[in-house]
C-alpha positions in Angstrom: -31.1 20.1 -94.5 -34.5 18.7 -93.4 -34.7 16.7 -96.1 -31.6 14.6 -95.5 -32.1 14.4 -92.1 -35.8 13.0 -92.8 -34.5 10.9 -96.0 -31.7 9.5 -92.8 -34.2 8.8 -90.3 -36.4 6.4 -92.8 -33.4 4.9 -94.1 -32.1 4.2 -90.9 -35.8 3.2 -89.4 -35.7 0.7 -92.5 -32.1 -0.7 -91.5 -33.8 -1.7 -88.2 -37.1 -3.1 -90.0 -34.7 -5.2 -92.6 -32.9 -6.6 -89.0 -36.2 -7.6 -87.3 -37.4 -9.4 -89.9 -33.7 -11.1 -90.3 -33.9 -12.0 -86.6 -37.4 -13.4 -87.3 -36.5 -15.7 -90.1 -33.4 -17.2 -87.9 -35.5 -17.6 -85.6 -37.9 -19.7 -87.6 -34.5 -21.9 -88.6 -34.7 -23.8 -85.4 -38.3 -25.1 -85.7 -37.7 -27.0 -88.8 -36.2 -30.5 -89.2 -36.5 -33.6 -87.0 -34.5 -35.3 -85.1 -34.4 -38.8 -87.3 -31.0 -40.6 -87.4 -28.2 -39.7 -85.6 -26.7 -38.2 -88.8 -29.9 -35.8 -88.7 -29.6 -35.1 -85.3 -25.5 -34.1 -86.0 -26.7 -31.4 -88.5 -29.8 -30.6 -87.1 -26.9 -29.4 -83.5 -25.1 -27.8 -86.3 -27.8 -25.7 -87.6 -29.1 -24.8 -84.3 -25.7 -23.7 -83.5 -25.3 -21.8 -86.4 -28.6 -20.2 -86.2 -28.6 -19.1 -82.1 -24.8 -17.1 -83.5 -26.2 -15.8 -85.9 -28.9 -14.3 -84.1 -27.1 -13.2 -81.2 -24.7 -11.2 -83.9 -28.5 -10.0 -85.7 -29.7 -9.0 -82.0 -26.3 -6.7 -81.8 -26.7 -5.2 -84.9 -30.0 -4.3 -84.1 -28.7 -2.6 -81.0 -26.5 -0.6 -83.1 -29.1 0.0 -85.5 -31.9 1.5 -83.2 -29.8 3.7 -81.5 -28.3 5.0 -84.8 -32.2 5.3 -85.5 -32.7 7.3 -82.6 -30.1 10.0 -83.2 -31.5 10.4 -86.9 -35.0 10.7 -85.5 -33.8 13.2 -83.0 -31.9 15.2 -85.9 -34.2 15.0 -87.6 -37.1 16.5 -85.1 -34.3 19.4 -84.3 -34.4 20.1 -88.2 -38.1 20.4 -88.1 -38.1 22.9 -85.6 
């Protein structure tokens, strides 16, 4: 039993790691490009756009995420004890 609950809490810690970094690199997106010709400037919109949903979607998963953490971690400390 400890041992699943401790394998659960790392997995579930490394969920939430994987997510950060995600959030990281979308966040990144954003910085990159110009704004040439007005073509450019069309994507480069698009590509913001797509890039500030995608991270608000990353930003509720990782919600989700921490506090599934949490309730691992606190399994997983009951198990210990």
């Amino acid at each position: 039993m400890i041992i699943e609950s401790i394998l659960m809490a790392r997995a579930a810690a490394n969920m939430v790691r994987e997510t950060q970094l995600a959030i990281r690199e979308v966040s990144g997106l954003h910085s990159h490009g110009g704004f040439g010709a007005a073509g450019n400037r069309a994507r480069y919109s698009d590509s913001v756009a797509s890039a500030v949903t995608l991270l608000d979607s990353l930003n509720k998963t990782l919600a989700r995420q921490q506090k599934y953490a949490d309730v691992c971690q606190a399994r997983m400390l009951e198990d210990l004890h």
